[in-house]
C-alpha positions in Angstrom: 3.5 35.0 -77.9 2.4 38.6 -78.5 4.8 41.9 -79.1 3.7 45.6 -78.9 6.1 47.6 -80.9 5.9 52.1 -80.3 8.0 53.6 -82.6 7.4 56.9 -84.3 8.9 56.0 -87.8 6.7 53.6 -90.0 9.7 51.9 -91.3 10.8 50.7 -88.1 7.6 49.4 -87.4 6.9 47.7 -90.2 10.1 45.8 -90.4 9.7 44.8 -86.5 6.6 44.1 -87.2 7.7 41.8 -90.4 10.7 40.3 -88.7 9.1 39.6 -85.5 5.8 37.8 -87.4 8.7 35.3 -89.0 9.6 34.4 -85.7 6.0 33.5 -84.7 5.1 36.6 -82.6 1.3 38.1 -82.5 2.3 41.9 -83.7 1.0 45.1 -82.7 2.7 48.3 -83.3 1.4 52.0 -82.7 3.3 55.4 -83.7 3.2 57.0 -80.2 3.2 55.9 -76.9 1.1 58.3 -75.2 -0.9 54.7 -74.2 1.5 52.9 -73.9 0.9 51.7 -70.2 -2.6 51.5 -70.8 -1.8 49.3 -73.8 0.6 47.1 -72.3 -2.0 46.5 -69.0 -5.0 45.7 -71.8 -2.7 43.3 -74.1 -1.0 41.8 -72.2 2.3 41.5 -74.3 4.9 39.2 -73.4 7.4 41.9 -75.5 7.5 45.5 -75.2 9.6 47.2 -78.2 9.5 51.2 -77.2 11.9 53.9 -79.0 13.0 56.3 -75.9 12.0 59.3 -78.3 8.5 60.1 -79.8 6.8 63.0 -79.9 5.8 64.5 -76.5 6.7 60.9 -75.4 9.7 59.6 -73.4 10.4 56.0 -73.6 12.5 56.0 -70.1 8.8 57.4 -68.4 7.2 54.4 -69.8 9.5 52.2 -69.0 9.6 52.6 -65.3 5.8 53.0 -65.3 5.3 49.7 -66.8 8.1 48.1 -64.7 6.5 49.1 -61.3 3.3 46.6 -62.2 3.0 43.4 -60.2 3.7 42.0 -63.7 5.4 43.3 -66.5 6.8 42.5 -70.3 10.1 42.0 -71.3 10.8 45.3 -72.6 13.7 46.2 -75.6 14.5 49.6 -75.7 15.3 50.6 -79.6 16.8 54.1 -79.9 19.4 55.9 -82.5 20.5 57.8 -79.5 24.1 55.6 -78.5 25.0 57.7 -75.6 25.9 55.9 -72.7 23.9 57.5 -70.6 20.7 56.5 -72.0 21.9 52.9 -72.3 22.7 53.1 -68.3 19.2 54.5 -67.3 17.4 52.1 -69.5 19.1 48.9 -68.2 19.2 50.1 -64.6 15.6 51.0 -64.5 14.7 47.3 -65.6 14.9 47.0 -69.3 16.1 43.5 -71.3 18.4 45.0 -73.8 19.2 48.5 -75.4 19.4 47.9 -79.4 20.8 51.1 -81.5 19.1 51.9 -85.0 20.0 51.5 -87.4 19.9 48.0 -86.3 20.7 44.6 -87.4 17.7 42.8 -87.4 19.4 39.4 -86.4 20.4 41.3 -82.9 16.2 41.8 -82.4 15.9 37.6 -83.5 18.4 36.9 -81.0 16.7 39.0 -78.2 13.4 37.2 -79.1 14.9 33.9 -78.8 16.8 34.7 -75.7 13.0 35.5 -74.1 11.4 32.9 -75.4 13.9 30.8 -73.2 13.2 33.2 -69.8 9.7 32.5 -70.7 10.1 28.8 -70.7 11.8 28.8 -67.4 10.5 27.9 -64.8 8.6 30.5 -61.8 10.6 31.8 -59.7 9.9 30.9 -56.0 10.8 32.1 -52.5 14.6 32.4 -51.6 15.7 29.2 -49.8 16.9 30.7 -46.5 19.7 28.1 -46.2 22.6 27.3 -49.1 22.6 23.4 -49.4 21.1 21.0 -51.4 21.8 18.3 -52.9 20.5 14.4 -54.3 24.2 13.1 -54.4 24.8 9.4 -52.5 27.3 11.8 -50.6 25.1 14.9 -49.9 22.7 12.1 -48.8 24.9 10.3 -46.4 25.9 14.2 -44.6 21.9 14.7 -44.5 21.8 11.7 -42.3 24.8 12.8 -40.0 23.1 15.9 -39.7 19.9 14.2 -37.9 22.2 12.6 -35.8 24.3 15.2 -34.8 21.2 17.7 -34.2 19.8 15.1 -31.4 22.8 14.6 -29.9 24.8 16.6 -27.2 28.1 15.4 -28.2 30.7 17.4 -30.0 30.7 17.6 -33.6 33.6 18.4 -35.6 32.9 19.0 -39.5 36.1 18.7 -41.9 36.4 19.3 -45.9 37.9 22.0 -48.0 37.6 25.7 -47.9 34.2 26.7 -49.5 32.1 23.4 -49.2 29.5 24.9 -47.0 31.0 24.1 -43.6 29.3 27.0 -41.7 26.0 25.6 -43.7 26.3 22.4 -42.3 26.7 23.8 -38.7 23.4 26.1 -38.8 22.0 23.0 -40.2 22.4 21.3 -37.4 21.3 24.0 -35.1 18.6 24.9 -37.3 17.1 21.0 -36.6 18.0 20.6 -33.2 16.1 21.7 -29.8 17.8 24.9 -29.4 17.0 26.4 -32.4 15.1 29.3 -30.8 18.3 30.2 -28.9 21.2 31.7 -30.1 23.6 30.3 -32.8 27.0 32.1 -32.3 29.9 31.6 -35.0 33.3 32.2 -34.2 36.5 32.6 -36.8 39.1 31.3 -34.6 41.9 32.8 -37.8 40.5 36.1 -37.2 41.2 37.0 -33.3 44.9 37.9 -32.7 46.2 34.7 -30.2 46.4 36.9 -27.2 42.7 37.7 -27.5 41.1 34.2 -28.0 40.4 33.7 -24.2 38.8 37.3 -23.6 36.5 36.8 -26.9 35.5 32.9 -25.8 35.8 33.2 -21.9 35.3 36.9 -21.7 37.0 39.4 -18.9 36.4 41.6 -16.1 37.2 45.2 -16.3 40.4 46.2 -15.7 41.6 42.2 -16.5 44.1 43.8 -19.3 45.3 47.3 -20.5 42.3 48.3 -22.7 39.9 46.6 -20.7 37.6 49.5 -19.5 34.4 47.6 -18.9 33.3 43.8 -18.0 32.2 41.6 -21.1 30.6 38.2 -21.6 32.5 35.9 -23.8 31.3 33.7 -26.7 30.6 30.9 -24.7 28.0 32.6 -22.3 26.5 34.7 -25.4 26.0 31.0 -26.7 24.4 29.7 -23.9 21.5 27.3 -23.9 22.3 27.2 -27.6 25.4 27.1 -29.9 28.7 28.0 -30.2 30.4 27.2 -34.0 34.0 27.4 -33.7 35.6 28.3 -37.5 38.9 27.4 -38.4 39.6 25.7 -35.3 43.2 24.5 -36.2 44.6 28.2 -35.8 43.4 28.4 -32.5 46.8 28.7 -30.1 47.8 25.4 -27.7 47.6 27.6 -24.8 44.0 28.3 -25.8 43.2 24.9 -27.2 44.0 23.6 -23.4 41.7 26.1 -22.0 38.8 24.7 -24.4 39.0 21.4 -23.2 39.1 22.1 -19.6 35.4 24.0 -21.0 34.3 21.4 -23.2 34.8 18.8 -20.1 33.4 20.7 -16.6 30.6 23.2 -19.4 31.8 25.9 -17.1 33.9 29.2 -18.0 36.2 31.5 -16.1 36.4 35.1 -17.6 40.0 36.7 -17.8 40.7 38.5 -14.4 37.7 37.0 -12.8 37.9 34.2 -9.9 34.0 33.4 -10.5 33.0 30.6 -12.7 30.1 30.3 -14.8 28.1 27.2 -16.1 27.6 27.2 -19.6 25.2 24.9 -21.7 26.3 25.0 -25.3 26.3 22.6 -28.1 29.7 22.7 -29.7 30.7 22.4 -33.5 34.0 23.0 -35.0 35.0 23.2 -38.6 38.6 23.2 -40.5 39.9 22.6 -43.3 43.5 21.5 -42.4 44.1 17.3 -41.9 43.9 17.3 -37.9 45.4 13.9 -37.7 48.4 15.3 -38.9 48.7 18.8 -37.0 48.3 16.4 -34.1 51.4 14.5 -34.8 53.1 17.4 -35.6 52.6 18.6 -32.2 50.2 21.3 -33.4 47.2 20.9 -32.4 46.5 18.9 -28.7 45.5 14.9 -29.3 43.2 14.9 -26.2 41.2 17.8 -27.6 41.0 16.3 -31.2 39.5 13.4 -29.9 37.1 15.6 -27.7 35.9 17.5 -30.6 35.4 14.8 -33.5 33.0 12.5 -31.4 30.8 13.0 -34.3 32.5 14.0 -37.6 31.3 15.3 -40.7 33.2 15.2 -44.3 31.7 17.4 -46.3 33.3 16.2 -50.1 34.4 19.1 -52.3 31.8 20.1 -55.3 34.4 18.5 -57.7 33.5 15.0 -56.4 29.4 15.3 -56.5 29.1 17.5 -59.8 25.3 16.0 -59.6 24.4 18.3 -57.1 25.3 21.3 -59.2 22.5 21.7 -61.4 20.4 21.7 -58.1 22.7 24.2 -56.6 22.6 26.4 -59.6 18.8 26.7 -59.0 19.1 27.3 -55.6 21.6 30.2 -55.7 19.7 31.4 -59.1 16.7 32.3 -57.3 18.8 33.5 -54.4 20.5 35.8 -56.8 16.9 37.2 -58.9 15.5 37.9 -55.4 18.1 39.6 -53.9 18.2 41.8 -57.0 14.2 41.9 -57.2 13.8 40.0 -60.3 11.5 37.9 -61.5 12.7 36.1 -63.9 16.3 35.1 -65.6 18.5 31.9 -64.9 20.6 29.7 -67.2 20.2 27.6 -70.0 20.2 23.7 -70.2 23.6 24.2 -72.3 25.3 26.9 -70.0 24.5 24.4 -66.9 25.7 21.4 -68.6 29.1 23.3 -68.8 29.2 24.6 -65.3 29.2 21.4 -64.6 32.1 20.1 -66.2 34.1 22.8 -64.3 36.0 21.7 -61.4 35.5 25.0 -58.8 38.8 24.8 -56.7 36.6 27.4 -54.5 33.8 24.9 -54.4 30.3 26.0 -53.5 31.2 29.3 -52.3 32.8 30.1 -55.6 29.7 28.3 -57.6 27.5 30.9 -55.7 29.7 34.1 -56.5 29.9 33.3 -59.8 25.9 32.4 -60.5 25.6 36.2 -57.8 27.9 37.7 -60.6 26.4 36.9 -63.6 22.6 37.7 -62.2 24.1 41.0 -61.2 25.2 41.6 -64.5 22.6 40.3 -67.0 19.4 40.5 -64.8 16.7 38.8 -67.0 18.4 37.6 -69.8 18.7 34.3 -70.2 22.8 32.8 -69.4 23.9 31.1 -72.0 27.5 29.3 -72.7 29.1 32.9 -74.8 27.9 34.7 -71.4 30.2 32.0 -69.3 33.8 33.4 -68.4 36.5 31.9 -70.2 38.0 29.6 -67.5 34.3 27.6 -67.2 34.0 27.1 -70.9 37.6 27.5 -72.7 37.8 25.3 -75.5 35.7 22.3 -73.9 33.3 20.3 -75.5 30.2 19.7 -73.5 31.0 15.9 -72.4 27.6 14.7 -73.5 27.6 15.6 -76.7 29.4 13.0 -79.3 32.0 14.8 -81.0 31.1 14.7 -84.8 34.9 13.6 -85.7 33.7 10.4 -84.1 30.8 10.4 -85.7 32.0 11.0 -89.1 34.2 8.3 -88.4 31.2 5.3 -87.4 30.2 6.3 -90.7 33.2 6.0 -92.6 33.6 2.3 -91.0 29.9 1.4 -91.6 30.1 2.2 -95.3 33.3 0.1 -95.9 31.8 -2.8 -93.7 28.9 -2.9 -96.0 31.1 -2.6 -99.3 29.9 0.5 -100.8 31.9 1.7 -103.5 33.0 5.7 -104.2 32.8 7.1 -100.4 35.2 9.8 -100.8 32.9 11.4 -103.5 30.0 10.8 -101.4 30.6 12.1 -97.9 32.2 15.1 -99.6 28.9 15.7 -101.4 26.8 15.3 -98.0 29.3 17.3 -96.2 29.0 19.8 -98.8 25.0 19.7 -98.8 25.1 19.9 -95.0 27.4 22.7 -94.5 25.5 24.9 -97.3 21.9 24.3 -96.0 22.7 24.8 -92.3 24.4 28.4 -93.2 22.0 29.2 -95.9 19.2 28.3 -92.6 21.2 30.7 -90.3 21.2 33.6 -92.9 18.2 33.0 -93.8 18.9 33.0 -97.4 21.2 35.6 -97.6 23.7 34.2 -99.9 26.1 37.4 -99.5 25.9 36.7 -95.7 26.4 32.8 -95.4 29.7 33.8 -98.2 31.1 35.7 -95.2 30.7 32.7 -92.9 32.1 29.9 -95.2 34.8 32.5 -96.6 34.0 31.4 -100.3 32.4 33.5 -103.2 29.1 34.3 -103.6 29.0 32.5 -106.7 30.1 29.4 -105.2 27.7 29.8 -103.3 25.2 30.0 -106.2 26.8 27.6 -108.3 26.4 24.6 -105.4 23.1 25.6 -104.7 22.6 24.8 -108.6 24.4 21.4 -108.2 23.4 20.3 -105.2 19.5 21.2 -105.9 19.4 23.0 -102.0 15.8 25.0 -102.1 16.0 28.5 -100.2 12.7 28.8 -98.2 13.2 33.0 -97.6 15.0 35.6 -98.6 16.7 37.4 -95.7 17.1 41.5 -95.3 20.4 42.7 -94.5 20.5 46.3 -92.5 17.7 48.4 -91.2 
């Protein structure tokens, strides 16, 4: 990987240009950026570090100008200037992050390392153009009822919880069928007051009602030769619900105030989320009709019960998300997926989807991560593959006392010990004052284990810039 640094101050650049080697980059730094573009074109960085003020040189210029390429760095704006307003026109005009000098230089390790995982993603391709996917044995057996239902004329009537792609199942259908040239028209049978639901499906002739000032087809004739997808059917009134099956039986429609009829040719789905069984026996919802609508049915399971099929969806709504927001790179992390999936979604796929939109929206190339999660996907969780290491310090304990060995305490204490000091001393790196902040013991202590314990410190780390 290569990094092209412009900074004006020679201290900044050579600590960049120091801390940024350690991490494995190819450095380049220059004290103005009156080149810059025509640096970052020849180069061919895959980091841009650019101060927003040098001499005769504004960092915010260069930005955009190297942004508007077909392909571009990841750039990190570095500035002492904290003003909001600079850190808004920087990030909105495409930079990866806005650090403020004097900086600490883990915050420019972490930005490296965040890139260095958006650079191992994978391409971005073209949006999908419908939301569903899925390798579950369940998504599976709904892939197959969809084939069916697309070559068939017969009613379909698609059930499952609110969320679980319902309406995405229906243009499915459509979408494979032999009237996918003609039109698709999707009714929410919740959202039309009950004394309008025959005007907006069967239409009316003017004059037919007060407010009625001119003649207008209903749903069912926009939908002709194509078809109709009727929301929500469950709230649709029994008055109405009579109506539809006197349609769905003779495929012929009377508008409201009209004595003509009119022959329709629609395919017709339905969709609810409510048990119909039970809203039948209740007296809510007519039997005859039920049975009318649900010659072919279609469960569609909630995301809770095929948590495979996240990951997959993830992807799918990722690249949605970075094309709608013309981006070309960004997504989550191996770690950040593996706890979206051990959330439950009571909102189900829609909610999956506004939550990967939302995230997108807010940290456009950067890579996700679990810290970036909200709180009610992570918690307190422990990813569910990953052993817990109470149970693994416990395997231990039993596999030294099944083979007899003799002082234990003394020697998982000292390991523990050993551990714990390396893997902070590796995190600082080597900044003993630093790793003493972590473990909340002395300095000294510090020193004196190292002593004991015969731990060798590789590098020593600087603090502040």
């Amino acid at each position: 990987m290569k990094a092209v640094v412009f900074d004006d101050e020679k201290t900044i650049r050579n600590v960049l240009k120091k801390v940024l080697e350690k991490e494995g980059l190819e450095v380049l730094t220059f004290e103005t950026g009156k080149e810059a573009v025509s640096i970052v074109k020849e180069e061919k960085p895959d980091i841009v570090f650019l101060d927003i003020f040098m001499e005769e040189c504004n960092g915010i210029d260069i930005l955009k100008e190297i942004v508007s390429q077909d392909s571009y760095p990841f750039i990190v704006m570095i500035s002492g200037h904290d003003e909001y307003k600079y850190i808004i026109e920087a990030m909105k005009h495409g930079a990866y992050d806005y650090i403020v000098k004097p900086f600490d230089i883990n915050q420019i390790r972490k930005a490296v390392n965040d890139i260095k995982k958006s650079i191992d993603a994978s391409p971005i391709v073209e949006k999908p153009t419908i939301d569903i996917i899925g390798k579950s044995p369940a998504m599976r057996n709904i892939f197959k009822l969809i084939g069916r239902a697309s070559s068939s004329l017969e009613p379909v009537l698609i059930t499952g919880e609110s969320g679980t792609g319902k309406e995405v199942i229906a243009r499915l259908i459509h979408a494979y069928s032999d009237r996918k040239n003609k039109p698709f028209i999707a009714v929410n049978c919740a959202a039309i007051p009950s004394g309008l639901v025959e005007s907006e499906l069967f239409g009316y002739e003017k004059g037919a009602f007060t407010g009625a000032t001119h003649t207008k087809k209903g749903k069912f004739l926009v939908a002709d030769k194509g078809t109709i997808f009727l929301d929500e059917i469950s709230e649709m009134p029994l008055e109405a619900q009579g109506k539809l099956l006197r349609v769905i039986q003779e495929m012929e429609v009377t508008p409201v105030g009209s004595n003509n009829t009119y022959k329709v040719d629609v395919k017709i789905i339905t969709a609810t989320n409510k048990d119909l069984v039970k809203l039948t026996a209740e007296g809510k919802f007519r039997e005859d009709l039920f049975y009318r609508l649900s010659v072919i049915e279609i469960n569609v399971p909630p995301l809770r019960e095929r948590k495979e099929d996240i990951p997959d969806l993830i992807e799918l709504f990722t690249k949605q998300a970075l094309e709608k927001h013309g981006l070309k790179r960004g997504g989550f992390t191996k770690e950040a997926v593996q706890y979206m999936k051990s959330y439950n979604y009571p909102g189900n796929v829609r909610e999956l989807k506004n939550i990967i939109f939302k995230l997108v929206a807010i940290y456009r190339e950067r890579p996700i991560t679990p810290d970036l999660l909200p709180n009610f996907i992570v918690g307190d969780k422990i990813i569910s593959s990953a052993p817990s290491w109470k149970e693994g310090l416990k395997k231990e304990i039993f596999r030294l006392i099944a083979n007899n060995k003799k002082s234990i305490y003394v020697k998982l204490l000292s390991d523990f010990e050993e551990i714990l000091l390396k893997e902070t001393l590796k995190h600082t790196r080597g900044n003993i004052s630093e790793a003493a902040k972590i473990l909340g013991i002395h300095r000294n202590t510090i020193h004196r284990k190292i002593d004991e314990l015969n731990i060798q410190i590789k590098e020593k780390n600087e603090s502040f810039i």
